[in-house]
C-alpha positions in Angstrom: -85.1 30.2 8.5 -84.7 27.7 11.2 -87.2 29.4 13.3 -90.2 28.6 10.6 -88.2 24.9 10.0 -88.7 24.0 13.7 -91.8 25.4 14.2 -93.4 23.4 11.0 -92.9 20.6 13.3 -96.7 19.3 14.3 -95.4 16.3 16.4 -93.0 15.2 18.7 -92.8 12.1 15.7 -92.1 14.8 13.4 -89.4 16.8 15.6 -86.9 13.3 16.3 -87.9 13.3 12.2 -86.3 16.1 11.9 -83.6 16.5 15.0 -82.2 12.7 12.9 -81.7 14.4 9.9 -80.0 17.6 11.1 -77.9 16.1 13.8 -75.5 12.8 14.2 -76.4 10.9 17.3 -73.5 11.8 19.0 -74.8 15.7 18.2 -78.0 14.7 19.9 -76.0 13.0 22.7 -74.2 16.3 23.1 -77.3 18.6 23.3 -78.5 16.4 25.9 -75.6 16.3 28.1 -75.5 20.3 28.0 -79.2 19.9 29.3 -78.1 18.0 32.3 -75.3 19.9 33.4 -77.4 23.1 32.9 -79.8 20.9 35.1 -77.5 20.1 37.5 -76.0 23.5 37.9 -79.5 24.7 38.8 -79.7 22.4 41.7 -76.0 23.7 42.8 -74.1 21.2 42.1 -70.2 21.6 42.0 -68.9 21.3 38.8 -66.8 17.8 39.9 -70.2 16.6 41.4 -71.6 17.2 37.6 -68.7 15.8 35.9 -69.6 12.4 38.1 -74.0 12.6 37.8 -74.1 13.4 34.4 -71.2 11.7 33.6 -68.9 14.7 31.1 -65.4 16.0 31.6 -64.6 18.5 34.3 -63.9 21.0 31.3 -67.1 19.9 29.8 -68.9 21.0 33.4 -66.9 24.2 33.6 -68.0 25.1 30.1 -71.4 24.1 31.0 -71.8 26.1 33.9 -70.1 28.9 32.6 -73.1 29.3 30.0 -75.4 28.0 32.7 -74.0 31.7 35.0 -74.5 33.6 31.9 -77.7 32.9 30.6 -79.7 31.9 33.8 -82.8 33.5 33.8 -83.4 31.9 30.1 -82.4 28.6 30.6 -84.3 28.2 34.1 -87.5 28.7 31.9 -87.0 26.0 29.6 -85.3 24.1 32.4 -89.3 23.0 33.6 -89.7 21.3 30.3 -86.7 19.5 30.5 -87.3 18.5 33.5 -90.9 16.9 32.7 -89.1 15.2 29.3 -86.2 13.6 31.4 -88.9 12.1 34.2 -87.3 15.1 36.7 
């Protein structure tokens, strides 16, 4: 079901549309930060150097990276995408 809901989207318009209604801000806020320290791990930082760029928690950097270990080949894919959103 969310599959066909986020692939209706036609528009990046369409998607903070839809990202508003489904998420607080601060949800938003948090998706984001993931995407950074996920970012960051990539380009080996350590996980206090994260904590400072990005700026999170240490826990929130150990988590981060944690997931980052685990699912690396994934997330290194969608990583170039980021990258071109965030001006990277």
């Amino acid at each position: 079901m969310l599959y066909r809901l986020f692939t209706s989207v036609t528009s990046a318009q369409e998607l903070d549309q839809l990202l508003d209604l489904t998420f607080t801000e601060s949800e938003r806020n948090k998706i984001m930060e993931r995407w950074r320290i996920f970012d960051a791990c990539d380009r080996g930082l350590t996980q206090r150097e994260i904590a400072k760029q990005v700026p999170c928690s240490i826990v929130t950097a150990t988590r981060g990276a944690k997931i980052f270990k685990n699912n690396k080949e994934v997330i290194q894919r969608m990583l170039a995408e980021f990258r071109k959103e965030e001006g990277f």
